[in-house]
The first five atom37 places (N, CA, C, CB, O) and aatype in JSON, in Angstrom:
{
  "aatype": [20, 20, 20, 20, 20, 20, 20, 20, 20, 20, 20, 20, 20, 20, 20, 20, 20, 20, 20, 20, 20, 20, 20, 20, 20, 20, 20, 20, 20, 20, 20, 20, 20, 20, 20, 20, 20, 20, 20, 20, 20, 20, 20, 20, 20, 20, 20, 20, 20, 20, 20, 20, 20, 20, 20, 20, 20, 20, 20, 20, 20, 20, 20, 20, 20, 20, 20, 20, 20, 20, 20, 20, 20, 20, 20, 20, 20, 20, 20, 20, 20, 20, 20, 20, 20, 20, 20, 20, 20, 20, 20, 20, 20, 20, 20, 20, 20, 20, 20, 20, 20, 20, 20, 20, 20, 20, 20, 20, 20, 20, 20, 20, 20, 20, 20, 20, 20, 20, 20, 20, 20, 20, 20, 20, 20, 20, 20, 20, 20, 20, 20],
  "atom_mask": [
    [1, 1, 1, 1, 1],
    [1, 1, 1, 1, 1],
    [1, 1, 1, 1, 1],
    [1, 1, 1, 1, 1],
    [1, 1, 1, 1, 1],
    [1, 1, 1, 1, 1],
    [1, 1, 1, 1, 1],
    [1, 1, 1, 1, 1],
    [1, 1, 1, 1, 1],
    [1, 1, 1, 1, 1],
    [1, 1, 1, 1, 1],
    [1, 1, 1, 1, 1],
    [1, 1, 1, 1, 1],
    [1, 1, 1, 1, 1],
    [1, 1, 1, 1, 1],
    [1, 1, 1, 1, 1],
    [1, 1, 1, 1, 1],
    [1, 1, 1, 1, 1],
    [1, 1, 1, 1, 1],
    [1, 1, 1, 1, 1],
    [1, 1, 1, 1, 1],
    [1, 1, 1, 1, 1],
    [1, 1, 1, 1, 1],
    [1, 1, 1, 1, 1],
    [1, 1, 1, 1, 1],
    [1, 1, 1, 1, 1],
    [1, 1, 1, 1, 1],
    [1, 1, 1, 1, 1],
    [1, 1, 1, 1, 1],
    [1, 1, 1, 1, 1],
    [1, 1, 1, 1, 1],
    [1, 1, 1, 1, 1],
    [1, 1, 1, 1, 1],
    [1, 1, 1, 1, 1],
    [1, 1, 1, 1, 1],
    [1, 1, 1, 1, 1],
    [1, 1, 1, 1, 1],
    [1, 1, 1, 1, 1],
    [1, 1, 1, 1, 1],
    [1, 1, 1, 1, 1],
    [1, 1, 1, 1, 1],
    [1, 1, 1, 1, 1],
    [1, 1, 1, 1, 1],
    [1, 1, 1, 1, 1],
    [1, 1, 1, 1, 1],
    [1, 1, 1, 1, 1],
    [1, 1, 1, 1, 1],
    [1, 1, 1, 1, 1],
    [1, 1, 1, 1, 1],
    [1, 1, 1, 1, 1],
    [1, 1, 1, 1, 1],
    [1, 1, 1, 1, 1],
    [1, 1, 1, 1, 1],
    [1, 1, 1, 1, 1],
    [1, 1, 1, 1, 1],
    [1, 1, 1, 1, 1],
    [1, 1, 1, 1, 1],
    [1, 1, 1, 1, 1],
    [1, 1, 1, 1, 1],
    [1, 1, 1, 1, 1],
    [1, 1, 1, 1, 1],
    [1, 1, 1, 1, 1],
    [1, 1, 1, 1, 1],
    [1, 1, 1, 1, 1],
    [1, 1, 1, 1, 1],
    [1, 1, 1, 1, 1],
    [1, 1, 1, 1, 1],
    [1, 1, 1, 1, 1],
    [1, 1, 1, 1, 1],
    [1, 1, 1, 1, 1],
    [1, 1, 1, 1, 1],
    [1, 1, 1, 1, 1],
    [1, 1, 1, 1, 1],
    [1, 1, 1, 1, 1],
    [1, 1, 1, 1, 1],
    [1, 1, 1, 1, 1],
    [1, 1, 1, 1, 1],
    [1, 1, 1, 1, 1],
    [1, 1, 1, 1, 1],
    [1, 1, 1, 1, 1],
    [1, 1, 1, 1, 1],
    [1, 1, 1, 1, 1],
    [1, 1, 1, 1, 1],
    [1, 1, 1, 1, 1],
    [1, 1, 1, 1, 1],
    [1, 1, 1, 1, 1],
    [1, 1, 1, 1, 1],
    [1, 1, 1, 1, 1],
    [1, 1, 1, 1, 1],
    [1, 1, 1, 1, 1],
    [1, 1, 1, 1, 1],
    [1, 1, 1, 1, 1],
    [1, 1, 1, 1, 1],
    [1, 1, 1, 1, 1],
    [1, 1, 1, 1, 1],
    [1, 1, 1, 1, 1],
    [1, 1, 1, 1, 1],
    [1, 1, 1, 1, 1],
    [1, 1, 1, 1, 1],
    [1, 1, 1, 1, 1],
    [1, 1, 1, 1, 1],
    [1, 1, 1, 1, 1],
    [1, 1, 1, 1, 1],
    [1, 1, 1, 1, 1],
    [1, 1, 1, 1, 1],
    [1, 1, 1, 1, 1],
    [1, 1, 1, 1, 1],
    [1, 1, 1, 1, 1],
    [1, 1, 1, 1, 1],
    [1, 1, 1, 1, 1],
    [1, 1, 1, 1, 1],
    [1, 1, 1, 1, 1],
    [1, 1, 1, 1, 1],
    [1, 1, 1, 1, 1],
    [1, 1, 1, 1, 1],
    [1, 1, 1, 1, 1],
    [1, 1, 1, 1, 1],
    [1, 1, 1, 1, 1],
    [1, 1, 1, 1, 1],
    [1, 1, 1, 1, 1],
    [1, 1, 1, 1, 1],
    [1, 1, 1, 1, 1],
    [1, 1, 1, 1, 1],
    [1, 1, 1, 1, 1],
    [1, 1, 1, 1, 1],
    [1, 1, 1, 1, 1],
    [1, 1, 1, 1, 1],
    [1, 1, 1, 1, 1],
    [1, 1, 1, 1, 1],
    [1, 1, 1, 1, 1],
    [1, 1, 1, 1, 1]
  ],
  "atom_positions": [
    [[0.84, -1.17, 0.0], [0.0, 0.0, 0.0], [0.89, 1.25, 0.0], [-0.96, -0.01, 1.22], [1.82, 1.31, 0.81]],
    [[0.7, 2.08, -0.72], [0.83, 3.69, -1.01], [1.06, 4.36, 0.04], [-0.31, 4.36, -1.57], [0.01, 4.32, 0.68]],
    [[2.03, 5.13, 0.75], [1.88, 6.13, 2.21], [2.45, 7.31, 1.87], [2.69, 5.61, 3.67], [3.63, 7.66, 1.78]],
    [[1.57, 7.79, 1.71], [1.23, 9.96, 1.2], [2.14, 10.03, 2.57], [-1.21, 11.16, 1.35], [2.23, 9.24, 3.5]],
    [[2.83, 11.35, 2.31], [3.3, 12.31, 3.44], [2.51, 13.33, 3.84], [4.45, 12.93, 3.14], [1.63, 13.58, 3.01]],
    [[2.5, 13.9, 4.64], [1.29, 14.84, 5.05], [1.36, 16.11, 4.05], [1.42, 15.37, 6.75], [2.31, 16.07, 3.27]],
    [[0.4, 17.34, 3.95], [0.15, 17.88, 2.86], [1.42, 18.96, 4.21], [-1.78, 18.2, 2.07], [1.53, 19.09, 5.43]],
    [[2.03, 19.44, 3.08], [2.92, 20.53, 4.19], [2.38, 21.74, 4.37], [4.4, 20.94, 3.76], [1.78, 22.4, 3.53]],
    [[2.68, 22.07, 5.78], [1.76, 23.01, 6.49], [1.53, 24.57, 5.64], [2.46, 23.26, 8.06], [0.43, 25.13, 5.63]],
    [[2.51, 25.0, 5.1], [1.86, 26.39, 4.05], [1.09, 25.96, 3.01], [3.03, 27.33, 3.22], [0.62, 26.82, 2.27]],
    [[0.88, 24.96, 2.83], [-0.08, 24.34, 1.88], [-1.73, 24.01, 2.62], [0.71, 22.84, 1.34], [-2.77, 24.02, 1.97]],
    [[-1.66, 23.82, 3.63], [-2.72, 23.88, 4.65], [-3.28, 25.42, 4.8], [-2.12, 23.31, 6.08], [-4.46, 25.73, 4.64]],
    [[-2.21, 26.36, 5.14], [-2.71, 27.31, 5.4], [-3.12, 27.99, 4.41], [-2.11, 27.83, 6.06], [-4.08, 28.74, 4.54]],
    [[-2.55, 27.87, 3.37], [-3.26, 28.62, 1.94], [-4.61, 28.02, 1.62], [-2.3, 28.39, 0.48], [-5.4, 28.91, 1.31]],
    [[-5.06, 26.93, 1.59], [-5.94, 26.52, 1.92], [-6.97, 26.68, 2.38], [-5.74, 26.17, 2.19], [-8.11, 26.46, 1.95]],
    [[-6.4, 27.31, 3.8], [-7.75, 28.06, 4.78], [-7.55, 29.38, 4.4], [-7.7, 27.97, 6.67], [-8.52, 30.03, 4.8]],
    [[-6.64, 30.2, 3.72], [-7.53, 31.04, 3.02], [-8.0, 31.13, 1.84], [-7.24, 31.9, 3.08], [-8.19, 32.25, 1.37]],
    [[-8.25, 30.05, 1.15], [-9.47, 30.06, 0.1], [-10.39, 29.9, 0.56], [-9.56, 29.25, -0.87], [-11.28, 30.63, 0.12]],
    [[-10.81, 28.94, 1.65], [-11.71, 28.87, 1.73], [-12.39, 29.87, 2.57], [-11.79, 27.88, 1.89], [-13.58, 29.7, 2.83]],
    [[-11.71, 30.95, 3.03], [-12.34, 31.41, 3.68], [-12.86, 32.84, 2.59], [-11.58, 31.49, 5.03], [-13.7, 33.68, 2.93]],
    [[-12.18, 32.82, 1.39], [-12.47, 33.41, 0.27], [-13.55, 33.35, -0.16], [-11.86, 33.15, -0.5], [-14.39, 34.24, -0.2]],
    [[-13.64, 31.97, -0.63], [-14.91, 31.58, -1.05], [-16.3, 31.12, -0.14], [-14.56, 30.59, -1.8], [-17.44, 30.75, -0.43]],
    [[-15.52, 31.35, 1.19], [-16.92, 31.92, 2.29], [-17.69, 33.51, 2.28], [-16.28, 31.88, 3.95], [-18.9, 33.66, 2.46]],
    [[-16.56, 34.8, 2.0], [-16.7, 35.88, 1.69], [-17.48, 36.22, 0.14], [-15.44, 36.28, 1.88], [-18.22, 37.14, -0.22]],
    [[-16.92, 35.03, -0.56], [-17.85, 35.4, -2.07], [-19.34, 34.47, -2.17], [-16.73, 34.85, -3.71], [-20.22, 34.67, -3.0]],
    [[-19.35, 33.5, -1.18], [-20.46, 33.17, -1.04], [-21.88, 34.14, -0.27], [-20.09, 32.08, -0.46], [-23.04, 34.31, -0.63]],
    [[-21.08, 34.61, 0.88], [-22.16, 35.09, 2.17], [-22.27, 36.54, 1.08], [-21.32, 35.36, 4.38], [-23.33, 37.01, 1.49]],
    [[-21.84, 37.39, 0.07], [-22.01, 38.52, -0.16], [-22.35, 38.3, -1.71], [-20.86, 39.39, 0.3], [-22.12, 39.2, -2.52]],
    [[-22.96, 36.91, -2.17], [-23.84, 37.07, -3.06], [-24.69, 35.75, -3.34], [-23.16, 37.58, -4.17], [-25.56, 35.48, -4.17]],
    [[-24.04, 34.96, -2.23], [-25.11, 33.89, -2.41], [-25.43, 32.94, -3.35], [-26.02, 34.35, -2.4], [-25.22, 33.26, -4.52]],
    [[-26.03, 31.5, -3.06], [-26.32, 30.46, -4.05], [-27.27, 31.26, -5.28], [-27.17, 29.09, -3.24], [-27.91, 32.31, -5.21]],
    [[-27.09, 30.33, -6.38], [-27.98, 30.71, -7.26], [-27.2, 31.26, -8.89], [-28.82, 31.89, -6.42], [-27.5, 31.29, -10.09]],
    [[-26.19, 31.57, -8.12], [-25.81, 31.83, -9.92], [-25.26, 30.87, -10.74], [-24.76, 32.9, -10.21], [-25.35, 29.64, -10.66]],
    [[-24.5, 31.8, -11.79], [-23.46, 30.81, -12.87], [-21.87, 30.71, -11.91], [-23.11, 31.87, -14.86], [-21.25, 31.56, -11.27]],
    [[-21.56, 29.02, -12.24], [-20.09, 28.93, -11.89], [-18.96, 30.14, -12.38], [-19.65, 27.59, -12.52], [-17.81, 30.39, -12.02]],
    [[-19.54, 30.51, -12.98], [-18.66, 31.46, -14.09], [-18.41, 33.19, -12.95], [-20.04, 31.81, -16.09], [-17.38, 33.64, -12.43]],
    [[-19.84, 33.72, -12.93], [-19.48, 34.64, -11.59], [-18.83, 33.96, -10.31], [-20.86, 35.28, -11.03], [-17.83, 34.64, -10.04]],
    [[-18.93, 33.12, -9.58], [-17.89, 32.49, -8.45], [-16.71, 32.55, -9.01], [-18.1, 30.98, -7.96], [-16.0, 33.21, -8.27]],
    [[-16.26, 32.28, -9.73], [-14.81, 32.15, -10.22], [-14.5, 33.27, -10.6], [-14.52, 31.23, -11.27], [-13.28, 33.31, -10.39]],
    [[-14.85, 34.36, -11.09], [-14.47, 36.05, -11.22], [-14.59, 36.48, -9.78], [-15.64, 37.08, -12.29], [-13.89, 37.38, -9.3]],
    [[-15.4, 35.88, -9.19], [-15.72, 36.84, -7.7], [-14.53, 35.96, -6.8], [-17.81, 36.65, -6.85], [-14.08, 36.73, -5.95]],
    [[-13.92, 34.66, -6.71], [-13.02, 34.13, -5.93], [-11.9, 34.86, -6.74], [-13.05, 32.49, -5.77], [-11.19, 35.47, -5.93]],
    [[-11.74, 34.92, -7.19], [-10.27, 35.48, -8.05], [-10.25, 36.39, -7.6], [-10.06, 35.71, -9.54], [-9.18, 36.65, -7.05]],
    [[-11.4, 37.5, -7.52], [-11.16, 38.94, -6.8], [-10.39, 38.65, -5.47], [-12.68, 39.77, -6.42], [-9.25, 39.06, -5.23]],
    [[-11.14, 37.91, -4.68], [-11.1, 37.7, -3.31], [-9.72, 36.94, -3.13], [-12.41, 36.9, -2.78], [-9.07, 37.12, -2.1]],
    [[-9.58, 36.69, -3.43], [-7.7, 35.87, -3.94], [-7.02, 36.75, -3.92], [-7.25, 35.15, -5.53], [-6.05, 36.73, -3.16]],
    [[-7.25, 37.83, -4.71], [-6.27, 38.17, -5.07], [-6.14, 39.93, -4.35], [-6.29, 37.85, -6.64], [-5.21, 40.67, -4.66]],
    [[-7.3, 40.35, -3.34], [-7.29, 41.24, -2.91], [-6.57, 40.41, -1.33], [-8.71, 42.02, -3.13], [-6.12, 41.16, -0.47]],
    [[-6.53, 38.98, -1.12], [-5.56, 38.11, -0.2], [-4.01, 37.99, -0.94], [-6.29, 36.42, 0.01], [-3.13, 37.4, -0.32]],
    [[-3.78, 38.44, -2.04], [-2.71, 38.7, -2.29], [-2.06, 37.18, -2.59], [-2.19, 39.58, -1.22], [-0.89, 36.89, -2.32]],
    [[-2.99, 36.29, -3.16], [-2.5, 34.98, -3.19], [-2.3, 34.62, -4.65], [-3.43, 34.03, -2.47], [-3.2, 34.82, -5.46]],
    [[-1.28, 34.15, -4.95], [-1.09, 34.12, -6.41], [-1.71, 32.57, -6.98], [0.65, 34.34, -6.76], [-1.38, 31.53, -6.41]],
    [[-2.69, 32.59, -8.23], [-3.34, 31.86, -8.71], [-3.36, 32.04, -10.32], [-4.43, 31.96, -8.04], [-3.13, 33.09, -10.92]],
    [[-3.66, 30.89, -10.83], [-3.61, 30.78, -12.17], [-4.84, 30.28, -12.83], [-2.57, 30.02, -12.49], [-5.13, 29.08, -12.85]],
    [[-5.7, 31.42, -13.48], [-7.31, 30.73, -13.85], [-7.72, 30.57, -15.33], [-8.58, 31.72, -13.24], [-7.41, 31.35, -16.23]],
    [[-8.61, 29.2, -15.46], [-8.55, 28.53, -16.72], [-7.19, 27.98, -17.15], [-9.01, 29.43, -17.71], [-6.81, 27.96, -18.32]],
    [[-6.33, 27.42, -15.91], [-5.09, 26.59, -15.86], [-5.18, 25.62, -17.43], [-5.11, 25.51, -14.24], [-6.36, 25.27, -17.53]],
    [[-4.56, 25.21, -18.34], [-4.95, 24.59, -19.41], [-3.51, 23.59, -18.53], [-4.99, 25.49, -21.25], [-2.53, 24.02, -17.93]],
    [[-3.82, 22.58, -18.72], [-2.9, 21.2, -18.52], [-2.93, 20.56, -19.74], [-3.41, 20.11, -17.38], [-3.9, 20.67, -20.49]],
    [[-1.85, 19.83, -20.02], [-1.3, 18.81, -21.36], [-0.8, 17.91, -20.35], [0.05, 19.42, -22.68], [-0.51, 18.09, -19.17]],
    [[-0.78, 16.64, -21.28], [-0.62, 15.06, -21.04], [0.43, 14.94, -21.54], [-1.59, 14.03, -21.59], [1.05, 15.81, -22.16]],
    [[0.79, 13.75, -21.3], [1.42, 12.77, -22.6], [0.91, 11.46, -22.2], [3.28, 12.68, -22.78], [0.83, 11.0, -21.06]],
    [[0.45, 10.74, -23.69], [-0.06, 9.76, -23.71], [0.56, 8.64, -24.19], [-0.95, 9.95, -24.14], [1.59, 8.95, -24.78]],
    [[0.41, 7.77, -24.19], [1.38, 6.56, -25.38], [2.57, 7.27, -25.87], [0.44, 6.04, -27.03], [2.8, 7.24, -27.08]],
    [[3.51, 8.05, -24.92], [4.58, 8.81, -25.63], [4.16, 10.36, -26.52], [5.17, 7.67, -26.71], [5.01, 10.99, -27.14]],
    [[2.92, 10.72, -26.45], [2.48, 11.44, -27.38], [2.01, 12.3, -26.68], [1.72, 10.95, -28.26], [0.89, 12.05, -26.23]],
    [[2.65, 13.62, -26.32], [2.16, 14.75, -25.84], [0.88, 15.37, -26.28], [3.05, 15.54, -26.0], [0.93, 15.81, -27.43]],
    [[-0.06, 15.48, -25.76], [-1.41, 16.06, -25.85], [-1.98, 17.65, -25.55], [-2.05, 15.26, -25.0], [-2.88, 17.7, -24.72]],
    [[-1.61, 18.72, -26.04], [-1.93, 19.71, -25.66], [-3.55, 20.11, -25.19], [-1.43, 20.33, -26.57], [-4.5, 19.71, -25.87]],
    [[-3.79, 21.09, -23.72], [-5.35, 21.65, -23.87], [-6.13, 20.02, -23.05], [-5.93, 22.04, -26.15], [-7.29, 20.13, -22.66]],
    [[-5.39, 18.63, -22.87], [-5.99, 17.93, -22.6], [-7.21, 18.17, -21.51], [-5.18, 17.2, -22.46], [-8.22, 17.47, -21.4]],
    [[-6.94, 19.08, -20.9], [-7.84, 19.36, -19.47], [-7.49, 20.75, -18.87], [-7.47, 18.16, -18.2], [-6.35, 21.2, -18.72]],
    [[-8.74, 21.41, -18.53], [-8.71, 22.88, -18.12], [-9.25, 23.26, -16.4], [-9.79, 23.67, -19.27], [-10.4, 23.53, -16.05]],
    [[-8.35, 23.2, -15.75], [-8.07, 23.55, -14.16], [-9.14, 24.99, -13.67], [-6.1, 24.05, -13.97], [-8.79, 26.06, -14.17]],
    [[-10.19, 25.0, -12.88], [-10.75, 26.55, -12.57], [-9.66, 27.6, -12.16], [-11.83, 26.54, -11.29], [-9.37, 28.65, -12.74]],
    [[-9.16, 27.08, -11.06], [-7.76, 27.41, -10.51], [-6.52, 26.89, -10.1], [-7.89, 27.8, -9.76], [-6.21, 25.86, -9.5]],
    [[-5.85, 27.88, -10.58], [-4.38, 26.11, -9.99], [-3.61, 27.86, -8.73], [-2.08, 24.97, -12.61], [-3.34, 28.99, -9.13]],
    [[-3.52, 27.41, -7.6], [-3.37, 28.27, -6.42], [-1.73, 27.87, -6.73], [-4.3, 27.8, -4.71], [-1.33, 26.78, -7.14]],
    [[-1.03, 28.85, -6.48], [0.44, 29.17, -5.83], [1.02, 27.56, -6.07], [0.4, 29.79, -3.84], [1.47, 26.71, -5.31]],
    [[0.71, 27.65, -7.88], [1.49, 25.84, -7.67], [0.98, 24.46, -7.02], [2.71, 25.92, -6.74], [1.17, 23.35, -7.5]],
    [[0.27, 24.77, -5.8], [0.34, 23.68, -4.85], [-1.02, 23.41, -4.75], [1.03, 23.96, -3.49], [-1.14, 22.37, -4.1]],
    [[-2.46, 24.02, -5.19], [-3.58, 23.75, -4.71], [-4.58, 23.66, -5.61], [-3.83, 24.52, -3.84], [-5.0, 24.81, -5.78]],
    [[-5.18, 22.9, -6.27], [-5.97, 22.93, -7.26], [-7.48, 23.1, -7.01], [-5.7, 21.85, -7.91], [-8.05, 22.11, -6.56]],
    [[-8.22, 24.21, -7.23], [-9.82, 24.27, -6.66], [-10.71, 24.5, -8.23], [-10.12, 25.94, -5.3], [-10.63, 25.27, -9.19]],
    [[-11.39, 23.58, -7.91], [-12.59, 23.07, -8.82], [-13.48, 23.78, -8.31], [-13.02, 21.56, -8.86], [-13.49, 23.89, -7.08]],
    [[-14.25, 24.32, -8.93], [-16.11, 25.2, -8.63], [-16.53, 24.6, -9.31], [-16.69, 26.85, -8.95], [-16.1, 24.03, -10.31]],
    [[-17.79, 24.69, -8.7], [-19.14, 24.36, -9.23], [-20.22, 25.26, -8.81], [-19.51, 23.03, -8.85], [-20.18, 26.14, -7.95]],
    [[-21.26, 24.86, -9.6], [-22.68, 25.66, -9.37], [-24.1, 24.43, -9.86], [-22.65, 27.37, -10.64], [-24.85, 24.26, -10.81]],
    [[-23.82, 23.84, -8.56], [-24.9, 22.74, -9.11], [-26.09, 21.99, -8.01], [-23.93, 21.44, -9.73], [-25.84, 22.2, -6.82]],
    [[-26.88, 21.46, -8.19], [-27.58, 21.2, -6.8], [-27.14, 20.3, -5.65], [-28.77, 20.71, -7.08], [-27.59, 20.26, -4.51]],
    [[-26.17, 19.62, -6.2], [-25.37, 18.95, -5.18], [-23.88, 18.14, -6.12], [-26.56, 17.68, -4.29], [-23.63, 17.63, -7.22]],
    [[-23.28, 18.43, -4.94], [-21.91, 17.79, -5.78], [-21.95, 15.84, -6.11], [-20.29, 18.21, -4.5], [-22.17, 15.22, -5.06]],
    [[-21.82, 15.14, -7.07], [-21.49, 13.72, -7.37], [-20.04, 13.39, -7.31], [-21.97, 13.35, -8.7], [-19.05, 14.09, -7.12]],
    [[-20.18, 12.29, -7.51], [-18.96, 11.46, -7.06], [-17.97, 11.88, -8.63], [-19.45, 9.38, -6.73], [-16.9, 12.34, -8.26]],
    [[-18.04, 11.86, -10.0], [-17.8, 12.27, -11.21], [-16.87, 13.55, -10.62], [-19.22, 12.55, -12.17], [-15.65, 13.58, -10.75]],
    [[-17.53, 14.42, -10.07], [-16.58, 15.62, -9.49], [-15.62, 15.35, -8.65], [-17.24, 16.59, -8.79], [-14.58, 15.98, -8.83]],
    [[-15.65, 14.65, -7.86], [-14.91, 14.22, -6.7], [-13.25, 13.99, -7.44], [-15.73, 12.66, -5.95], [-12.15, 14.38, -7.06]],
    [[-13.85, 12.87, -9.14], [-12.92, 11.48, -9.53], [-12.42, 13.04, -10.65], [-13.93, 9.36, -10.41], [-11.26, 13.13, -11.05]],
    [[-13.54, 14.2, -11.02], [-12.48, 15.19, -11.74], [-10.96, 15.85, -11.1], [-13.34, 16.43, -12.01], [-9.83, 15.93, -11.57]],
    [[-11.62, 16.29, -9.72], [-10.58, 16.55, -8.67], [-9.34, 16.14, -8.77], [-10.9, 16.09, -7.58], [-8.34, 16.82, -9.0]],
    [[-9.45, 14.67, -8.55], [-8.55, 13.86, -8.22], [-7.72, 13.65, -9.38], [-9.08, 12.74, -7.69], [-6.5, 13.61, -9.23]],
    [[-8.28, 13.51, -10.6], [-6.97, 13.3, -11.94], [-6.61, 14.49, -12.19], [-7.39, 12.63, -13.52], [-5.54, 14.59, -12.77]],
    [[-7.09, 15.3, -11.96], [-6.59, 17.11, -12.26], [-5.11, 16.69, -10.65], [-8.72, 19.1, -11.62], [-4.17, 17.48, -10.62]],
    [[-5.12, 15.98, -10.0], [-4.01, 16.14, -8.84], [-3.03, 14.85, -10.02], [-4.66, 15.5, -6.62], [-1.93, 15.02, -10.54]],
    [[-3.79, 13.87, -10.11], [-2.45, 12.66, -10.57], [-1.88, 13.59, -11.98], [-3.25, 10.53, -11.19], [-0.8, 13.24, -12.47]],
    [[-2.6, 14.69, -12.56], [-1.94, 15.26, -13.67], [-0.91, 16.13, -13.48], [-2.75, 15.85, -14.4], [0.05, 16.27, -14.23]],
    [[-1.17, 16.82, -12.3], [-0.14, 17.86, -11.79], [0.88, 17.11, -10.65], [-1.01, 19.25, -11.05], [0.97, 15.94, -10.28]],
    [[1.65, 18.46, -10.23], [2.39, 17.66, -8.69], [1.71, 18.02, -7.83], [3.9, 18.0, -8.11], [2.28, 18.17, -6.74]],
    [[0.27, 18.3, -7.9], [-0.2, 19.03, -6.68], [-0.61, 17.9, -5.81], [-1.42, 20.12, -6.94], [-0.65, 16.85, -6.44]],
    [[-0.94, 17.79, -4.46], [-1.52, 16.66, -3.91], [-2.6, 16.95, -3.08], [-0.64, 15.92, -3.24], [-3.19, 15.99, -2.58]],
    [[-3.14, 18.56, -2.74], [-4.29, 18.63, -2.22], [-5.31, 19.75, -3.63], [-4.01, 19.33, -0.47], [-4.82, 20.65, -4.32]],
    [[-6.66, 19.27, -3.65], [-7.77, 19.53, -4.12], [-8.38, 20.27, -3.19], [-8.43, 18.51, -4.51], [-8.13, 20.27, -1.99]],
    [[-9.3, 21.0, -3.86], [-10.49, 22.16, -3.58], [-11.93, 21.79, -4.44], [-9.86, 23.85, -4.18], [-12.01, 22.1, -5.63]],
    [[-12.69, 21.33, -3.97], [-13.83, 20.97, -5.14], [-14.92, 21.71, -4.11], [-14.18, 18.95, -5.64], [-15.2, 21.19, -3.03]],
    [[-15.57, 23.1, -4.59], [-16.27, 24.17, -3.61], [-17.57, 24.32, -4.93], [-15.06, 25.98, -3.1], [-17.51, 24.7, -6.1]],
    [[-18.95, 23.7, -3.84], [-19.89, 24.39, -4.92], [-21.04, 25.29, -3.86], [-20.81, 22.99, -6.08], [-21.74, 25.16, -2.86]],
    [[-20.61, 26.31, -4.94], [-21.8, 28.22, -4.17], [-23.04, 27.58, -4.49], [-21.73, 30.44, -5.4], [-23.89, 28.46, -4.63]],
    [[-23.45, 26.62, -4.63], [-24.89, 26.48, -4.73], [-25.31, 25.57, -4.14], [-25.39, 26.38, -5.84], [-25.71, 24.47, -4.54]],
    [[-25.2, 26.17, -2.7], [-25.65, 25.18, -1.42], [-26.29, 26.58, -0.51], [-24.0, 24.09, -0.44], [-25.94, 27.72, -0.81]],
    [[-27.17, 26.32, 0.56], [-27.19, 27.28, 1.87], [-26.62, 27.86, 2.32], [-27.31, 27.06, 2.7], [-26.74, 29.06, 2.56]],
    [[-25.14, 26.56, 2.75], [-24.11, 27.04, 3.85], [-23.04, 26.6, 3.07], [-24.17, 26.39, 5.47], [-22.91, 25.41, 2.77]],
    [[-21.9, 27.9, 2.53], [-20.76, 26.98, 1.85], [-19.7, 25.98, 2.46], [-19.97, 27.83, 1.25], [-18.63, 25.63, 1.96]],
    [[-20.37, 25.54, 3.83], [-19.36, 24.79, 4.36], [-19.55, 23.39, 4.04], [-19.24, 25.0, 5.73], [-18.6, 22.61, 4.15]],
    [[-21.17, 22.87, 3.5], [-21.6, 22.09, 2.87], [-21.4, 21.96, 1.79], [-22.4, 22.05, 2.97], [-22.07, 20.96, 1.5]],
    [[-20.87, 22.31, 0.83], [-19.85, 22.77, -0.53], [-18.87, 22.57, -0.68], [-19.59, 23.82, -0.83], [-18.37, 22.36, -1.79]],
    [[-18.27, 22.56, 0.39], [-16.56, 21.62, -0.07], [-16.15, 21.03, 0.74], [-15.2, 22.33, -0.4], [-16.24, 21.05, 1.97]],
    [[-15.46, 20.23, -0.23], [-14.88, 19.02, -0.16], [-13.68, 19.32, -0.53], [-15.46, 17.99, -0.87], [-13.53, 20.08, -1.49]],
    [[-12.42, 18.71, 0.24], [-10.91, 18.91, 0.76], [-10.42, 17.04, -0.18], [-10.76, 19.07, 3.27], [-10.85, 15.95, 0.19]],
    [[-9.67, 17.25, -1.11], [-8.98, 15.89, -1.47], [-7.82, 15.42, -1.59], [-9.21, 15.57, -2.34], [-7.3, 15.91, -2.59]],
    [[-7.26, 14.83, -1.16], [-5.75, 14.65, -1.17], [-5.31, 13.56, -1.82], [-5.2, 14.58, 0.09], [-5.69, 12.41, -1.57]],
    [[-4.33, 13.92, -2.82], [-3.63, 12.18, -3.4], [-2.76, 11.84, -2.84], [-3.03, 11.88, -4.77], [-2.23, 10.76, -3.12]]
  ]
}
């Protein structure tokens, strides 16, 4: 069996401030919209935290030896180390969970963000994943 090392601690703490980002862009506009405003409105909030992020991350493969450009497009890829997925949907599935997770085996990242604004309480909205 596989034994992960723990996620290292500035990677934790960046962490808790996304999410506490995307608690601020939740409580000041609430469930109900397009994924598309959350992700302009977390980016604000990111980046008025002064946290450096990269949005509409485009990732390439290589496959059978054969490099694949555009293969897969990241919401955010955080300071290198943190990959957060949005959504805007009535409840998150397991399909999202398994997107999360190959967006991590594609990168070196090893902790996930999968946050959806279209819940009540955004604390019911995300989900924390680690490879």
């Amino acid at each position: 069996m596989k034994r992960y090392s723990p996620i290292e601690p500035w990677v934790n703490d960046l962490s808790g401030i996304i999410v506490d980002a995307a608690y601020e862009v939740h409580t000041r506009i609430g469930p109900g919209l397009l994924e598309s405003l959350y992700e302009k409105c977390l980016c604000v909030a990111l980046a008025k935290r002064s946290v450096p992020f990269e949005r509409q991350k485009i990732l390439s493969i290589e496959y059978e030896g054969i490099h694949i450009p555009e293969a897969a497009r990241v919401d955010l890829l955080v300071q290198d180390a943190i990959i957060v997925e949005l959504k805007a949907v009535e409840s998150l599935l397991p399909i999202h969970e398994a997107q999360v997770l190959t967006y991590l085996r594609l990168t070196s990242c090893r902790l996930g963000l999968l946050i959806n604004f279209n819940v009540p309480r955004i604390r019911d909205g995300i989900r924390r994943l680690v490879l």
